[in-house]
mmCIF file of the N, C-alpha and C atoms, coordinates in Angstrom:
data_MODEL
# 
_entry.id   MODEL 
# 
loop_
_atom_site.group_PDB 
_atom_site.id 
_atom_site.type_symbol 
_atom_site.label_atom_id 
_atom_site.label_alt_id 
_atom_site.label_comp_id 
_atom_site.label_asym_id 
_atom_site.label_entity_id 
_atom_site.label_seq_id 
_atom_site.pdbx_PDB_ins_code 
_atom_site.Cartn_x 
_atom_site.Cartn_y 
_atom_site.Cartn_z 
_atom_site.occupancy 
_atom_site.B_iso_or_equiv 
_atom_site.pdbx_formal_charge 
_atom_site.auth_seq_id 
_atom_site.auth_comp_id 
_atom_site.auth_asym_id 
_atom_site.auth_atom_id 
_atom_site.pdbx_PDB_model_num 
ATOM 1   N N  . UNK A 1 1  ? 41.104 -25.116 28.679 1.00 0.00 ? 1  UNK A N  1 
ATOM 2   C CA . UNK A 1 1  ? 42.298 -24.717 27.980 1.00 0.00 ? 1  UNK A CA 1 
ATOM 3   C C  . UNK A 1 1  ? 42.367 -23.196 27.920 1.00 0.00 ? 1  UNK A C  1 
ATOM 4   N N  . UNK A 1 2  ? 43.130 -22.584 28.150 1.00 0.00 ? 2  UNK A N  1 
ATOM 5   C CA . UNK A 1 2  ? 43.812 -21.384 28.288 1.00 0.00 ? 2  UNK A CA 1 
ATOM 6   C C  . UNK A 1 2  ? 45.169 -20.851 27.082 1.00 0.00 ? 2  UNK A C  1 
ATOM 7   N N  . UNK A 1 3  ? 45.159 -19.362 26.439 1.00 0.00 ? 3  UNK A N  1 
ATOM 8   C CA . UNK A 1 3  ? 46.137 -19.490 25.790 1.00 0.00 ? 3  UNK A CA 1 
ATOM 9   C C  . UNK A 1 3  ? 47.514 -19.761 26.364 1.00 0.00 ? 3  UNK A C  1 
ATOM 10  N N  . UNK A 1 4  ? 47.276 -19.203 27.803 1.00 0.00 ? 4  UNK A N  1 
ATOM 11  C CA . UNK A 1 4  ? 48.180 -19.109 28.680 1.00 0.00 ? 4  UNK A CA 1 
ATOM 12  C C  . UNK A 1 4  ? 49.350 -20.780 28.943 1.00 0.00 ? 4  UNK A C  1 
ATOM 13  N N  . UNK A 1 5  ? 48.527 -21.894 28.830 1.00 0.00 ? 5  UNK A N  1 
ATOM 14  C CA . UNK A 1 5  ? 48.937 -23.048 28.644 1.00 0.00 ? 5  UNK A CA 1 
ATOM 15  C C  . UNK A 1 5  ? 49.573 -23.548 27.571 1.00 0.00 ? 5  UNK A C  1 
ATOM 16  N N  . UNK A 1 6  ? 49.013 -22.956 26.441 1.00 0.00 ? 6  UNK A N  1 
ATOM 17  C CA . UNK A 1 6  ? 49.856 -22.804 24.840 1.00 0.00 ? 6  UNK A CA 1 
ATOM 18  C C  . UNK A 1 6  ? 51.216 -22.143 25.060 1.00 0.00 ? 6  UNK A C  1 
ATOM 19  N N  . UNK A 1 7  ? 51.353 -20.684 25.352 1.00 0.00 ? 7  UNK A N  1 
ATOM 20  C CA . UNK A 1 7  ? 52.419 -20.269 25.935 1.00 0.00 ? 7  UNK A CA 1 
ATOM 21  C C  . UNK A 1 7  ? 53.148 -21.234 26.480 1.00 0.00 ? 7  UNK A C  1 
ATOM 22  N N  . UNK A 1 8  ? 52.751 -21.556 27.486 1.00 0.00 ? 8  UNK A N  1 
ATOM 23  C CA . UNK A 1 8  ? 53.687 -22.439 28.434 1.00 0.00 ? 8  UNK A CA 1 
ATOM 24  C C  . UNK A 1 8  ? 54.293 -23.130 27.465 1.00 0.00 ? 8  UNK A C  1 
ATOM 25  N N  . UNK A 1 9  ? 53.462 -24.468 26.895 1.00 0.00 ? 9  UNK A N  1 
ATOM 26  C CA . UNK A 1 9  ? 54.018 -25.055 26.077 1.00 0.00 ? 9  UNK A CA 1 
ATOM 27  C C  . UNK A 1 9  ? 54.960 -24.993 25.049 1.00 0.00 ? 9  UNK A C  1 
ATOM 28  N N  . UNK A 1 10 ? 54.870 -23.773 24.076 1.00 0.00 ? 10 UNK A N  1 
ATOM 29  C CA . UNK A 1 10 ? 56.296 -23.400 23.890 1.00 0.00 ? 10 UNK A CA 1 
ATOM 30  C C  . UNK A 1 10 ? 57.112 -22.726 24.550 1.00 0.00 ? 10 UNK A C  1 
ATOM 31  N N  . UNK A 1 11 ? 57.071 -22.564 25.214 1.00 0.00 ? 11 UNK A N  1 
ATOM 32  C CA . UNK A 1 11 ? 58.591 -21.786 25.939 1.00 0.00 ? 11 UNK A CA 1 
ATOM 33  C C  . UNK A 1 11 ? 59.036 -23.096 25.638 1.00 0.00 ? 11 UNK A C  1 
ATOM 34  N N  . UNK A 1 12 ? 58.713 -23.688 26.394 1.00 0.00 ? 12 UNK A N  1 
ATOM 35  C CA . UNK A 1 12 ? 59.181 -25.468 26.736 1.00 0.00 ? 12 UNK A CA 1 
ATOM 36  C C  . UNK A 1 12 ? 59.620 -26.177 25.439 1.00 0.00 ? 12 UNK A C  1 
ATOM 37  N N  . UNK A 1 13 ? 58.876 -25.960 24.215 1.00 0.00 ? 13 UNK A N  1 
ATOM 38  C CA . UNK A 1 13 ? 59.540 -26.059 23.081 1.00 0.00 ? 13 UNK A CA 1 
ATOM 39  C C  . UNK A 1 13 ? 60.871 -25.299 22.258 1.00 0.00 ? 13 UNK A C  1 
ATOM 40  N N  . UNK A 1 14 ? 60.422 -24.291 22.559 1.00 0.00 ? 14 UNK A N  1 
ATOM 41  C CA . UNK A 1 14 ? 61.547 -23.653 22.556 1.00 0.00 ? 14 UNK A CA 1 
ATOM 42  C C  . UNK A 1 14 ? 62.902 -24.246 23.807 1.00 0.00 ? 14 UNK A C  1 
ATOM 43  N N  . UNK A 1 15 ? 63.099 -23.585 24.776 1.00 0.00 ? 15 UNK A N  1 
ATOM 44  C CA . UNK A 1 15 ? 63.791 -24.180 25.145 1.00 0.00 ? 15 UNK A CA 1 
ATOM 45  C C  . UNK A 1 15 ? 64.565 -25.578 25.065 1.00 0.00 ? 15 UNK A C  1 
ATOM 46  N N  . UNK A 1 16 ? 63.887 -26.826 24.712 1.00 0.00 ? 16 UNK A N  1 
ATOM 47  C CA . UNK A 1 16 ? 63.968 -27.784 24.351 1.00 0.00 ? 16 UNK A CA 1 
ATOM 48  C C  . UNK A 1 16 ? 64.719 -28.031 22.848 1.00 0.00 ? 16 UNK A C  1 
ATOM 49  N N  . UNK A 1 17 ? 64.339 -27.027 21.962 1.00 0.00 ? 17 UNK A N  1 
ATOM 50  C CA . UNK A 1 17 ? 65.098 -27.367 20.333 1.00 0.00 ? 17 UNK A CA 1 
ATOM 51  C C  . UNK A 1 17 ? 66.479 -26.556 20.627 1.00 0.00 ? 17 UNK A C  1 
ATOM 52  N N  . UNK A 1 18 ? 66.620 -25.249 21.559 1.00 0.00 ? 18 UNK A N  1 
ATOM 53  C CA . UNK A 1 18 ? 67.706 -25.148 21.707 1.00 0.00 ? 18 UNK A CA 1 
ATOM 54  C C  . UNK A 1 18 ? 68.598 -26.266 22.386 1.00 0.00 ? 18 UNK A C  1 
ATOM 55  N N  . UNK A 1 19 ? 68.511 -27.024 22.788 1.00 0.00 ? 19 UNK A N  1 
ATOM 56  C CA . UNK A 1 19 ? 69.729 -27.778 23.726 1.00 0.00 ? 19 UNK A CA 1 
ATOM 57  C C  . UNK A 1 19 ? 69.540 -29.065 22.318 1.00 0.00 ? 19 UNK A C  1 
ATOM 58  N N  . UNK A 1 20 ? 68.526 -29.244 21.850 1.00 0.00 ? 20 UNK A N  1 
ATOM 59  C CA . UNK A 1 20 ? 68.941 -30.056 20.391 1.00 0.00 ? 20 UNK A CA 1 
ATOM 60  C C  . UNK A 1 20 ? 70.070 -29.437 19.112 1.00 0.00 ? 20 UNK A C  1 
ATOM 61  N N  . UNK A 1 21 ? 69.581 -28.361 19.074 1.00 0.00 ? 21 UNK A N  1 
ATOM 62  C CA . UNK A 1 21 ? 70.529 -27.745 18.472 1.00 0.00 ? 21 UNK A CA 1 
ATOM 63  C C  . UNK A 1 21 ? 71.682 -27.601 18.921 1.00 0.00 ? 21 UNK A C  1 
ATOM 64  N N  . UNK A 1 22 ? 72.241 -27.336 19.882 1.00 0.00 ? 22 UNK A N  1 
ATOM 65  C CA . UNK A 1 22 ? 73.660 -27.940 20.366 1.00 0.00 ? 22 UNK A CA 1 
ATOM 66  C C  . UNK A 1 22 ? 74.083 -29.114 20.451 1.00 0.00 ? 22 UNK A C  1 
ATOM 67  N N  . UNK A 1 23 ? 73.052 -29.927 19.990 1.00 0.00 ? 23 UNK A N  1 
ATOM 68  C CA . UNK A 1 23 ? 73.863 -31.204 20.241 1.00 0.00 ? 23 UNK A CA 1 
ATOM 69  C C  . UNK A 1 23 ? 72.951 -32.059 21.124 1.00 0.00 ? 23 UNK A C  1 
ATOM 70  N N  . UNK A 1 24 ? 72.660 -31.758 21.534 1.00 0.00 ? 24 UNK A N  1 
ATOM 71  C CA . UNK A 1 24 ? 71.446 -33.214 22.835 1.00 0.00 ? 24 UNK A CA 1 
ATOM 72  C C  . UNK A 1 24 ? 70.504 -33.324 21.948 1.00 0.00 ? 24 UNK A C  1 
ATOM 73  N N  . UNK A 1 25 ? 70.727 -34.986 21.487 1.00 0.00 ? 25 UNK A N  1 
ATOM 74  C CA . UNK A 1 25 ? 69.882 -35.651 20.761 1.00 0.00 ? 25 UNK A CA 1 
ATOM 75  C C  . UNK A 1 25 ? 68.567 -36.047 21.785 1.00 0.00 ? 25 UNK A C  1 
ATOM 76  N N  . UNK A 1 26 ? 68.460 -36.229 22.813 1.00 0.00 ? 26 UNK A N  1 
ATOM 77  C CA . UNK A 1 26 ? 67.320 -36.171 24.005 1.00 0.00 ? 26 UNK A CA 1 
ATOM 78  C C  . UNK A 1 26 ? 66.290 -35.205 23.804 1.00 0.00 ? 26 UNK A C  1 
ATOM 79  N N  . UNK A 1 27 ? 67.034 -34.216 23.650 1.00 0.00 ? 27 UNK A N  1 
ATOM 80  C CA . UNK A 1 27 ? 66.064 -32.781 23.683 1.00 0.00 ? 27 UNK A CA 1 
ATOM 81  C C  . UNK A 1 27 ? 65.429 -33.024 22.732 1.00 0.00 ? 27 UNK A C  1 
ATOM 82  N N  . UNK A 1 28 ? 66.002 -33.280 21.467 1.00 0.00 ? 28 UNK A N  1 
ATOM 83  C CA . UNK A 1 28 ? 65.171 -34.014 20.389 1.00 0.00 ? 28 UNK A CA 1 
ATOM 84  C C  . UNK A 1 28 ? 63.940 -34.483 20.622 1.00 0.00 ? 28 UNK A C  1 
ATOM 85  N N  . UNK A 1 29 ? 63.772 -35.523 21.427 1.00 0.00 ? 29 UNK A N  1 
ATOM 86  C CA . UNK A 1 29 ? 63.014 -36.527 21.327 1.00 0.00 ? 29 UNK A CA 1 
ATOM 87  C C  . UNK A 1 29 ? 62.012 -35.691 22.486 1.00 0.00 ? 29 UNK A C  1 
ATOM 88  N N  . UNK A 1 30 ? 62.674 -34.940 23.410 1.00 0.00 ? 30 UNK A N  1 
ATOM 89  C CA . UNK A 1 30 ? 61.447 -33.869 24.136 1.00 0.00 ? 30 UNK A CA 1 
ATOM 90  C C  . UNK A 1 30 ? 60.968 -32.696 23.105 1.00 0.00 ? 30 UNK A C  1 
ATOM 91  N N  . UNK A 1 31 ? 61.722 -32.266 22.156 1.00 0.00 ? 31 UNK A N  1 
ATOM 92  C CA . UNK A 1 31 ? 60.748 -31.177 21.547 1.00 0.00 ? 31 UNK A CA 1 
ATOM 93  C C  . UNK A 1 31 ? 59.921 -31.664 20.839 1.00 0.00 ? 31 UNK A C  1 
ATOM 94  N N  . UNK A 1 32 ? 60.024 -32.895 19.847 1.00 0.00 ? 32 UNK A N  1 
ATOM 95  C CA . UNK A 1 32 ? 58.692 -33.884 19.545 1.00 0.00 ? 32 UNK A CA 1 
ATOM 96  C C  . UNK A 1 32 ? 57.651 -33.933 20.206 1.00 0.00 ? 32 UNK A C  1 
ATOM 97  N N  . UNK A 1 33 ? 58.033 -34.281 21.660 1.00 0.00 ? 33 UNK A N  1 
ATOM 98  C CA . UNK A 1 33 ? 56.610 -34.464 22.333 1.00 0.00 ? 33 UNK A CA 1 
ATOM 99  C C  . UNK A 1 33 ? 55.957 -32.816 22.455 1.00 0.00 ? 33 UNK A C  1 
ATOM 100 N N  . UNK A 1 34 ? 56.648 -32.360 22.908 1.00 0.00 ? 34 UNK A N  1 
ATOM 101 C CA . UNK A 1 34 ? 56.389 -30.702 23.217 1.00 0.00 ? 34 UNK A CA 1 
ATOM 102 C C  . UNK A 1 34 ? 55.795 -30.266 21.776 1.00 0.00 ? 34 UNK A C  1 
ATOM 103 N N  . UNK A 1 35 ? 56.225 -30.530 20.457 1.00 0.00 ? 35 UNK A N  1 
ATOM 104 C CA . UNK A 1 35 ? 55.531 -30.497 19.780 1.00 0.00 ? 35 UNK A CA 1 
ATOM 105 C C  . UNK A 1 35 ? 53.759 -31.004 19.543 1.00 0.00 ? 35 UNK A C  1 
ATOM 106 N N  . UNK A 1 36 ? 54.004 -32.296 19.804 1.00 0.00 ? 36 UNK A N  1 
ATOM 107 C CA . UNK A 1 36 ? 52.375 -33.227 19.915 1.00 0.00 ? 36 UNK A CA 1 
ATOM 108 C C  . UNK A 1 36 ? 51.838 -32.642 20.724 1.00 0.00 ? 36 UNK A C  1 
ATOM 109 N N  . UNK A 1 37 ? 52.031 -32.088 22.087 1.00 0.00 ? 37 UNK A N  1 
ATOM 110 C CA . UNK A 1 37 ? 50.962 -31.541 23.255 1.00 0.00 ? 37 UNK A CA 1 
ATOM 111 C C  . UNK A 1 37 ? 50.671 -30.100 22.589 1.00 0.00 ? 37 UNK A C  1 
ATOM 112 N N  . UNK A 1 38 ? 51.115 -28.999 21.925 1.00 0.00 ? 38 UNK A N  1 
ATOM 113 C CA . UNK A 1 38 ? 51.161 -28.131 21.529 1.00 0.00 ? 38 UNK A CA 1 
ATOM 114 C C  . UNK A 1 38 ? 50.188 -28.195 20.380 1.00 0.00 ? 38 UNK A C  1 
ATOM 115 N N  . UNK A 1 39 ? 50.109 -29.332 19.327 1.00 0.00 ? 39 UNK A N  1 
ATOM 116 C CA . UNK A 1 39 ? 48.992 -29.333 18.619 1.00 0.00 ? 39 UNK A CA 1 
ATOM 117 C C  . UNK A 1 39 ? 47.317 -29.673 19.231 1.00 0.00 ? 39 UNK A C  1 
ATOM 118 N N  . UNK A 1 40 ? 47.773 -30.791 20.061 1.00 0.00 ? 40 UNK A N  1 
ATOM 119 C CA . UNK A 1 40 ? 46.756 -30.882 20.565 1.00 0.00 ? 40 UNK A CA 1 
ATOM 120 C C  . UNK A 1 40 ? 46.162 -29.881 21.857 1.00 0.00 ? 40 UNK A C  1 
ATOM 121 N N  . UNK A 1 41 ? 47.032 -29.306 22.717 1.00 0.00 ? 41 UNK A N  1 
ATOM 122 C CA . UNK A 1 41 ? 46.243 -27.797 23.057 1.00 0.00 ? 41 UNK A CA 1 
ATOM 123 C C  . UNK A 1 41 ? 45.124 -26.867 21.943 1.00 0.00 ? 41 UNK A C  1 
ATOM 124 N N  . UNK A 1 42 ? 46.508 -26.660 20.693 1.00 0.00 ? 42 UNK A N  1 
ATOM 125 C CA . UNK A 1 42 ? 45.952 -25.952 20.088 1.00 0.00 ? 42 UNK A CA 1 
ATOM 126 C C  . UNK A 1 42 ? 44.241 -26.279 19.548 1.00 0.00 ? 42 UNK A C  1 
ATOM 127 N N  . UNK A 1 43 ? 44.179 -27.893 19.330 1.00 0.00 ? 43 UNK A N  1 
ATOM 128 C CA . UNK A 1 43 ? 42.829 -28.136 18.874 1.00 0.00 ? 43 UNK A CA 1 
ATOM 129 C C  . UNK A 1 43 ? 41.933 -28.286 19.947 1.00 0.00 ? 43 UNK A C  1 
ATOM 130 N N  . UNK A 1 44 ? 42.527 -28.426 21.342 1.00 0.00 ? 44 UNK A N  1 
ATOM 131 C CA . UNK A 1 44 ? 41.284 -28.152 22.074 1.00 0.00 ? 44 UNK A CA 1 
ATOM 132 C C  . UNK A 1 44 ? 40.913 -26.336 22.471 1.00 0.00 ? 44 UNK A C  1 
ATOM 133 N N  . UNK A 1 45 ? 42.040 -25.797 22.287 1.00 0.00 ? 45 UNK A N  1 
ATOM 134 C CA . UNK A 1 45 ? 41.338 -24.145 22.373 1.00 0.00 ? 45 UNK A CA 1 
ATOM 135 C C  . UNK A 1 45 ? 40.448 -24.013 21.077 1.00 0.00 ? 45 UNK A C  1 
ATOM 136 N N  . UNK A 1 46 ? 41.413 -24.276 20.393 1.00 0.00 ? 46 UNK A N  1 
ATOM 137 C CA . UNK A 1 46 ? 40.149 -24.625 18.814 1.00 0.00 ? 46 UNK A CA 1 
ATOM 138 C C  . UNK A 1 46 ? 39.020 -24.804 18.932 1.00 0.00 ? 46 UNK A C  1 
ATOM 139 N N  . UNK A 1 47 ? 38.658 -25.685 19.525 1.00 0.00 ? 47 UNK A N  1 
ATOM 140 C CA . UNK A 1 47 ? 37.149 -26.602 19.696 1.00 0.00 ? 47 UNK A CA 1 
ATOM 141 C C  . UNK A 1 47 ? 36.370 -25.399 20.661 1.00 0.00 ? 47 UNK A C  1 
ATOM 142 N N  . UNK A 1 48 ? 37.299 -25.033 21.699 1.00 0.00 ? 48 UNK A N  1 
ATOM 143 C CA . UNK A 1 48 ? 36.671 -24.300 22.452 1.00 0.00 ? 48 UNK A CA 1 
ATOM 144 C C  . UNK A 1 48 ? 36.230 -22.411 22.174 1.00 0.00 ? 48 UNK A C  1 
ATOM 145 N N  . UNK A 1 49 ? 36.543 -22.040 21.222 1.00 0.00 ? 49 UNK A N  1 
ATOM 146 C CA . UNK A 1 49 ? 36.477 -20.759 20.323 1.00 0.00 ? 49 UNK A CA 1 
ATOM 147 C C  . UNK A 1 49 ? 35.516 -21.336 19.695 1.00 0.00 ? 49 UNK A C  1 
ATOM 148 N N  . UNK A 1 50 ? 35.240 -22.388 19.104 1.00 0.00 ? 50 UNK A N  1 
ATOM 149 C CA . UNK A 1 50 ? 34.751 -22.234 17.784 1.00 0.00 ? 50 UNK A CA 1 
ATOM 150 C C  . UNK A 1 50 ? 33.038 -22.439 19.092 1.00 0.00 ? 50 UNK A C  1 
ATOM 151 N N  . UNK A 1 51 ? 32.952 -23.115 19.804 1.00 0.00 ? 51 UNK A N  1 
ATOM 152 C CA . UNK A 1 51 ? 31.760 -23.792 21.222 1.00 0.00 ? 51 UNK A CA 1 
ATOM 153 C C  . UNK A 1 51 ? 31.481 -22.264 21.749 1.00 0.00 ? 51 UNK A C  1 
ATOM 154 N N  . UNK A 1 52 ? 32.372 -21.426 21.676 1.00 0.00 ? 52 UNK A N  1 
ATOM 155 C CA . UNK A 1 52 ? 31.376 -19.804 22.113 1.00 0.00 ? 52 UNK A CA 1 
ATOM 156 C C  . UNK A 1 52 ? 31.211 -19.157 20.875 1.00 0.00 ? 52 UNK A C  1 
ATOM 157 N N  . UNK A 1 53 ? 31.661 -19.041 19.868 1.00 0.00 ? 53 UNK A N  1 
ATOM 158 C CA . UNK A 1 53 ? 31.280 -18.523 18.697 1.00 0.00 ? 53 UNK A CA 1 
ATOM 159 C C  . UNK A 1 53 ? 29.766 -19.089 18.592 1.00 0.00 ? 53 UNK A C  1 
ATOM 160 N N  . UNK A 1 54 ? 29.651 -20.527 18.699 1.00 0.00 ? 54 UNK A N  1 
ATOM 161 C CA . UNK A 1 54 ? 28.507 -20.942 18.081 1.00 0.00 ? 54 UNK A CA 1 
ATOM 162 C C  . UNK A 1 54 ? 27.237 -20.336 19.386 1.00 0.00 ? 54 UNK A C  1 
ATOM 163 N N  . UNK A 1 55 ? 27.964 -20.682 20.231 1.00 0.00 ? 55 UNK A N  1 
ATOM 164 C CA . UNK A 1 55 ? 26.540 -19.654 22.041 1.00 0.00 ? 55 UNK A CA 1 
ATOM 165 C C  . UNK A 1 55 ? 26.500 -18.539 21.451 1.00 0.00 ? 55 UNK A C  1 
ATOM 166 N N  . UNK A 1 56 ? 27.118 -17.415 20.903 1.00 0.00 ? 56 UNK A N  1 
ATOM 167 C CA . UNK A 1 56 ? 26.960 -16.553 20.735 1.00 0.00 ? 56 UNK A CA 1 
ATOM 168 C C  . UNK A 1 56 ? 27.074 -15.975 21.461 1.00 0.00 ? 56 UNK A C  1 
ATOM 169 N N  . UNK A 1 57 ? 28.298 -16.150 22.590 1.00 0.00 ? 57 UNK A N  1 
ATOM 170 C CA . UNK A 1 57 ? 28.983 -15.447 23.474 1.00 0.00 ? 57 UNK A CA 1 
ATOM 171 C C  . UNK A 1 57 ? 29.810 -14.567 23.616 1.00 0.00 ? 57 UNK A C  1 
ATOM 172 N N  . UNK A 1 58 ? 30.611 -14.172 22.318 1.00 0.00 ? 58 UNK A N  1 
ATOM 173 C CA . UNK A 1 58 ? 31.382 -13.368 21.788 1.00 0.00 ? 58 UNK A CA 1 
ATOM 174 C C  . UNK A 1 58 ? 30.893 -12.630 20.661 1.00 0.00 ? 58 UNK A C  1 
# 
């Protein structure tokens, strides 16, 4: 995991709540998911910060 993939992921959220906000109830149901992958990135960079903190790599 990369932050770079987090990024990604919201643009994509972003993009996505805008076309809900106009009106596409679809987009809806894609920024949800775009939401769920976005947490769960976040907890695997999580996991993975906290796995060199503990090496004592940083």
């Amino acid at each position: 995991m990369s932050i770079q993939s987090l990024l990604s992921e919201v643009e994509i959220l972003k993009s996505e709540y805008e076309k809900f906000e106009r009106g596409n109830k679809a987009a809806g149901t894609r920024a949800r998911k775009s939401l769920q992958e976005i947490k769960k990135t976040a907890h695997e960079l999580r996991g993975a910060i906290q796995a060199k903190k503990s090496e004592g790599a940083v």
